[in-house]
C-alpha positions, 0 to 999 in steps of 0.5 A, spaced: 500 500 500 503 506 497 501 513 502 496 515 498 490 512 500 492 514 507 493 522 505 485 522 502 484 519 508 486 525 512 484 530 507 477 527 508 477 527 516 480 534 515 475 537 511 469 533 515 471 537 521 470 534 529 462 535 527 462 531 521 466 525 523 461 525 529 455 525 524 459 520 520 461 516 526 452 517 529 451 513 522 456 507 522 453 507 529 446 507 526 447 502 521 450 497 525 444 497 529 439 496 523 443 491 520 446 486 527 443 489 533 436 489 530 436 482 528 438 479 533 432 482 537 427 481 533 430 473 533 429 474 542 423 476 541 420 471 536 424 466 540 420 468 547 413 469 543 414 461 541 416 459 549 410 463 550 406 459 547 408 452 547 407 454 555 400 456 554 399 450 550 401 445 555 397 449 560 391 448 556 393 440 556 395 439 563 387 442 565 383 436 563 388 431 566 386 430 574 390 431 579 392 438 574 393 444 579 389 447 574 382 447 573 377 447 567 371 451 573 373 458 575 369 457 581 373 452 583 379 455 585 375 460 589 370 456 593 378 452 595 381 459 597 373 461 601 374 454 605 382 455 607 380 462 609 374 459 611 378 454 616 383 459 619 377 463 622 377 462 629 371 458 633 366 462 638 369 459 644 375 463 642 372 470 642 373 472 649 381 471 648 382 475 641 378 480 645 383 480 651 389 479 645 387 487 643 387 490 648 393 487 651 397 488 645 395 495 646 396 495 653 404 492 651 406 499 647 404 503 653 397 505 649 390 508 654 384 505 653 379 509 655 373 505 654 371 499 650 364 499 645 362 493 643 357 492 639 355 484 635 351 482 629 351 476 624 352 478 617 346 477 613 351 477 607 355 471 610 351 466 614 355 462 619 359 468 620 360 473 626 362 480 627 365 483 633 366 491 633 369 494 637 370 501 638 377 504 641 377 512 644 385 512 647 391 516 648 397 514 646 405 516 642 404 516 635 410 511 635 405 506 639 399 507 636 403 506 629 406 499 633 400 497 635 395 498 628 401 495 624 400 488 629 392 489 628 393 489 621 397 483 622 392 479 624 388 474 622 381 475 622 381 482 625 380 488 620 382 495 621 375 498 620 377 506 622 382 510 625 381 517 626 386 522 629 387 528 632 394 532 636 393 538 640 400 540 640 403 540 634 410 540 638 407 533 642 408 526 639 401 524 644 395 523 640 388 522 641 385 517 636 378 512 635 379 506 632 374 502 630 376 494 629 372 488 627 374 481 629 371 475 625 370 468 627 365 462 625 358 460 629 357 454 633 352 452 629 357 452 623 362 448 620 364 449 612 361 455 609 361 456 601 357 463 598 
């Protein structure tokens, strides 16, 4: 190779100028992605779109078989879930306990309980099923009552029905609150329950 070539070369880097082999530099890179970057990602995504399939296949086939975790009736998997949900509620006899639970929970972070309302009833929506509600008016440190609802939250068969807060002094970290939760268990007379 004589220097020829190297010289056209520089004289057409030095006539381009740092703009135009930037812009030149800009359209090899472009090139490069349309004709091997491009390619090669549109052949991943036809390849995750037929493993899709195929999965979606064998999903199909494995519903007919018994013994399959998957199920032709919609309403199959969910009467399953309603009598494992069904299963962990507590018994009546059991309902004095969960109660004493409660207040002892909010005793333990150091929280004033005033007075306790009570008030039951049988949902007529959910035949078997008792209500408990209980009403809360106390006094206590922010911290305490954030403690106190995040293990009420935590509970199972125990709903947070309404929290309402009030602080006096904005400089203070006591508050005055009414919570509101209900405790859920089943029935004597019932022993499975399905809507």
């Amino acid at each position: 190779m004589s220097g020829v070539p190297m010289d056209r070369w520089r004289r057409m880097a030095a006539s381009l100028g740092m703009p135009g082999l930037m812009g030149l530099s800009l359209g090899l890179a472009v090139a490069w992605g349309w004709l091997v970057w491009w390619p090669g990602l549109q052949s991943e995504l036809a390849d995750a779109q037929d493993e899709a399939i195929h999965l979606r296949q064998q999903l199909v086939a494995g519903a007919g078989r018994p013994g399959t975790s998957a199920s032709t009736d919609p309403h199959e998997g969910a009467e399953a879930t309603w009598q494992a949900l069904w299963a962990g509620l507590p018994r009546a006899d059991e309902a004095t306990s969960r109660q004493g639970g409660v207040l002892a929970a909010a005793a333990s972070q150091g929280i004033s309980i005033q007075t306790v309302q009570y008030r039951g009833a049988l949902p007529k929506a959910l035949p078997g099923l008792w209500r408990q509600q209980m009403s809360l008016p106390l006094e206590a440190p922010y911290p305490a009552l954030r403690a106190w609802l995040g293990w009420l939250l935590q509970q199972p068969a125990i709903s947070v029905d309404a929290v309402d807060i009030a602080r006096t002094d904005p400089m203070s970290d006591a508050v005055k609150a009414r919570v509101q939760v209900s405790l859920w268990w089943r029935t004597e007379a019932s022993s499975t329950r399905v809507p």
